[in-house]
N, CA, C and O atoms as a Tinker XYZ file with bonds, in Angstrom:
   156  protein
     1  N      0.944000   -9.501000   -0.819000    73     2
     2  CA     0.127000   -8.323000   -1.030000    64     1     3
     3  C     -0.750000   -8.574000   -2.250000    63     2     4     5
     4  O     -0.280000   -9.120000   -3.248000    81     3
     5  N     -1.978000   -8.194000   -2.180000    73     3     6
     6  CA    -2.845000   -8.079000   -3.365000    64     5     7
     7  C     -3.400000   -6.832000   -3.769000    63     6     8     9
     8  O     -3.485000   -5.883000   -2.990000    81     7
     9  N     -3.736000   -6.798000   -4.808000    73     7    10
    10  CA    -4.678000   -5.653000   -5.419000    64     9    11
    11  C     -5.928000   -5.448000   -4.823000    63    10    12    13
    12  O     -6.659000   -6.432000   -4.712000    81    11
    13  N     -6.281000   -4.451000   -4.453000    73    11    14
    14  CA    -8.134000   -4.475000   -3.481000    64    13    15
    15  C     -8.683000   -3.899000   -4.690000    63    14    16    17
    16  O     -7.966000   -3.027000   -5.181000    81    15
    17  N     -9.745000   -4.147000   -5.294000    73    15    18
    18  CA   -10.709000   -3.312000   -6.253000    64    17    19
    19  C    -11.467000   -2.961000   -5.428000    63    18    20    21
    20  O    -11.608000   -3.537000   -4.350000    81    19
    21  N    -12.199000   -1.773000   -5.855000    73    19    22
    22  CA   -13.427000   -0.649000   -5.256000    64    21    23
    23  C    -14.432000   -1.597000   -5.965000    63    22    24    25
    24  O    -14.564000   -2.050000   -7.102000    81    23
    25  N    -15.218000   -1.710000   -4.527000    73    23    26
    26  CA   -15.595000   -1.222000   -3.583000    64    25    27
    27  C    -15.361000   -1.843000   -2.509000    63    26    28    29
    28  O    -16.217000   -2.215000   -1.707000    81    27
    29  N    -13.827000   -2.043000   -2.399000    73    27    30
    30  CA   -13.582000   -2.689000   -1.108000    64    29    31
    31  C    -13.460000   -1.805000   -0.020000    63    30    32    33
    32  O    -12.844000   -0.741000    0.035000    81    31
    33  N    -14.427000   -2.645000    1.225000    73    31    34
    34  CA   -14.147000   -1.548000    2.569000    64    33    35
    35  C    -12.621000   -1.123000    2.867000    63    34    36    37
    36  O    -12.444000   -0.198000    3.660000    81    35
    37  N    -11.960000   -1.499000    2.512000    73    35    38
    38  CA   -10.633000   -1.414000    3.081000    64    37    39
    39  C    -10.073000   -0.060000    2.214000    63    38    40    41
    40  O     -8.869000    0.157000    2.070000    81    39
    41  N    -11.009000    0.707000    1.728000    73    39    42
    42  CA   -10.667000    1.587000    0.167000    64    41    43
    43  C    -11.034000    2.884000    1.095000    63    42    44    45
    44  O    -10.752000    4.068000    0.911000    81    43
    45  N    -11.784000    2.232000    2.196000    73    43    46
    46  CA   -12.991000    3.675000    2.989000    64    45    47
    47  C    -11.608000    4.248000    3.739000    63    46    48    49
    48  O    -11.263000    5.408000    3.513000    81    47
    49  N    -10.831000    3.400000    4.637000    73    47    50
    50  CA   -10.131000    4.155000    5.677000    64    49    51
    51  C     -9.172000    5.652000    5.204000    63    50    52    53
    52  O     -8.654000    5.986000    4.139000    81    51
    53  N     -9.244000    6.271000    6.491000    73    51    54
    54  CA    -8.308000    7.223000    5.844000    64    53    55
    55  C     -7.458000    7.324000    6.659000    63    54    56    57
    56  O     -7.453000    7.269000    7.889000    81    55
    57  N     -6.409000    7.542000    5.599000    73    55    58
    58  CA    -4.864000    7.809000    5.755000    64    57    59
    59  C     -4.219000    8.277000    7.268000    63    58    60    61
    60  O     -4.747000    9.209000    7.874000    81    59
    61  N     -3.327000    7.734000    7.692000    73    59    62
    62  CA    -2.364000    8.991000    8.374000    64    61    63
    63  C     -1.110000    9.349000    8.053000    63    62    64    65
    64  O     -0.555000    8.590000    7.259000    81    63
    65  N     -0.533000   10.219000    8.408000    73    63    66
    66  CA     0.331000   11.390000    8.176000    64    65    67
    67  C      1.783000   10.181000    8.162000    63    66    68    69
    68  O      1.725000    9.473000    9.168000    81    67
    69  N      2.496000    9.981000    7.632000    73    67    70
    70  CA     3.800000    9.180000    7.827000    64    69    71
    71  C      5.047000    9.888000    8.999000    63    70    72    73
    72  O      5.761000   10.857000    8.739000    81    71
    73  N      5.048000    9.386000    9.829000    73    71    74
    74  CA     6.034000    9.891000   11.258000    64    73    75
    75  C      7.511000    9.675000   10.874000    63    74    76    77
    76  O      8.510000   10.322000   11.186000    81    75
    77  N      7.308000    8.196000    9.840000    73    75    78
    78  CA     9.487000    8.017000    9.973000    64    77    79
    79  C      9.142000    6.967000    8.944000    63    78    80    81
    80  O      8.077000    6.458000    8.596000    81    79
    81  N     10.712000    6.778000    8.483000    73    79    82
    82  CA    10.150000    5.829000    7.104000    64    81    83
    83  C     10.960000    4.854000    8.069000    63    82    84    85
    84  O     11.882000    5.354000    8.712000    81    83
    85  N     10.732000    3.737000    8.189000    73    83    86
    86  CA    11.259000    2.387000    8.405000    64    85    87
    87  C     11.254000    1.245000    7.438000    63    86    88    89
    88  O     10.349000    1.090000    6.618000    81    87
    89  N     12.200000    0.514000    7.543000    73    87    90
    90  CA    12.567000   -0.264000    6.884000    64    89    91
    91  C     11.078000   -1.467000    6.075000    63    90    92    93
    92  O     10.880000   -1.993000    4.979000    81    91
    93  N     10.310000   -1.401000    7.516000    73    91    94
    94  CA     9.278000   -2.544000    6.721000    64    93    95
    95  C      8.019000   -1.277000    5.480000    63    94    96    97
    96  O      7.093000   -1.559000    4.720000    81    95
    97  N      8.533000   -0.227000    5.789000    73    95    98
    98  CA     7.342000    0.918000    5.468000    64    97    99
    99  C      8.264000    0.750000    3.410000    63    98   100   101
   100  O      7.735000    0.726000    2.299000    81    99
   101  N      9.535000    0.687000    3.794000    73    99   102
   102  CA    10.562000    0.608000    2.084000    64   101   103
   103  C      9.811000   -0.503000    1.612000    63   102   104   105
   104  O      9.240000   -0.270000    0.546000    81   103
   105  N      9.599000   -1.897000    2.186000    73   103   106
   106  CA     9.648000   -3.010000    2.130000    64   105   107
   107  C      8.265000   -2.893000    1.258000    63   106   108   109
   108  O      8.323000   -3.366000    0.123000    81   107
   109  N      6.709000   -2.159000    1.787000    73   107   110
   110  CA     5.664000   -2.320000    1.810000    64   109   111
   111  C      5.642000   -2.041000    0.005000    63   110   112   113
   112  O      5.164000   -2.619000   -0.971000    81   111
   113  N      6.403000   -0.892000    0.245000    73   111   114
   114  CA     6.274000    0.389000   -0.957000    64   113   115
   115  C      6.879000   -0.234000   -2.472000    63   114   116   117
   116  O      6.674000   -0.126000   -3.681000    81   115
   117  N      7.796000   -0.984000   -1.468000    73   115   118
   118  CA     8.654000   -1.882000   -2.969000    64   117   119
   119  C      7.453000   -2.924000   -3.386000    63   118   120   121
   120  O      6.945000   -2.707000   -4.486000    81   119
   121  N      7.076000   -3.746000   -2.823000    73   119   122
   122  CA     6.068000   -4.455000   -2.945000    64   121   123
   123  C      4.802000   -4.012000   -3.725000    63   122   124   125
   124  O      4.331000   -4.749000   -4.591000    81   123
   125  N      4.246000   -2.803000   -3.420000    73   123   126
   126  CA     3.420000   -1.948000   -4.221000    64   125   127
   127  C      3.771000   -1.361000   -5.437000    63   126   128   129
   128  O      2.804000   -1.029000   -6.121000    81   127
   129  N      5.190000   -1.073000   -6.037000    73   127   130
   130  CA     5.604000   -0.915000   -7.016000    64   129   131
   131  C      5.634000   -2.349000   -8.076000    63   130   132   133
   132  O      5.218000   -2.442000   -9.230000    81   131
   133  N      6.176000   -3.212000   -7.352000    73   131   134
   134  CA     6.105000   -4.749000   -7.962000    64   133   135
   135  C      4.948000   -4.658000   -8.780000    63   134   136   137
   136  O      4.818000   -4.455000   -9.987000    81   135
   137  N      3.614000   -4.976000   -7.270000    73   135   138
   138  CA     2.149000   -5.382000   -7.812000    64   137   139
   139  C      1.723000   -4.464000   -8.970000    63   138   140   141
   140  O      1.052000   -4.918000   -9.897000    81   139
   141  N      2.242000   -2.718000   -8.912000    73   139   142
   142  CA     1.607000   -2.197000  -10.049000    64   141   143
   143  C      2.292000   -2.386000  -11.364000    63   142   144   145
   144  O      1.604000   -2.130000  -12.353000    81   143
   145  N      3.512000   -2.785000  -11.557000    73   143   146
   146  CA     4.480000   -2.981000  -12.711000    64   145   147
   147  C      3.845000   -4.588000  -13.690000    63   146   148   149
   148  O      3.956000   -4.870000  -14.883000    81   147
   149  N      3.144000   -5.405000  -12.445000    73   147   150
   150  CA     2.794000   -6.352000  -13.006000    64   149   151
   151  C      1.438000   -6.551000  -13.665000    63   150   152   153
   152  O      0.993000   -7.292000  -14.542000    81   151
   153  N      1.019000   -5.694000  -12.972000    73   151   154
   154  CA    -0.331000   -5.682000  -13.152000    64   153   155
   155  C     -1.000000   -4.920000  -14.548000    63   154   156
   156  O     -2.218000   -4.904000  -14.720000    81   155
């Protein structure tokens, strides 16, 4: 996983609603905590 800076297209999409947490969705989130702790 990397950091996207603005003005990356990937910054435009919007969201959807979360249905169920699954295991790779923990996985993503842990990963995103990592990148911001390091960063």
């Amino acid at each position: 996983m990397q950091i996207v800076h603005y003005p990356h297209p990937s910054l435009r999409w919007k969201s959807q609603p979360i249905q169920s947490i699954s295991g790779s969705l923990r996985r993503v989130v842990r990963e995103m905590f990592e990148l911001m702790y390091e960063a």
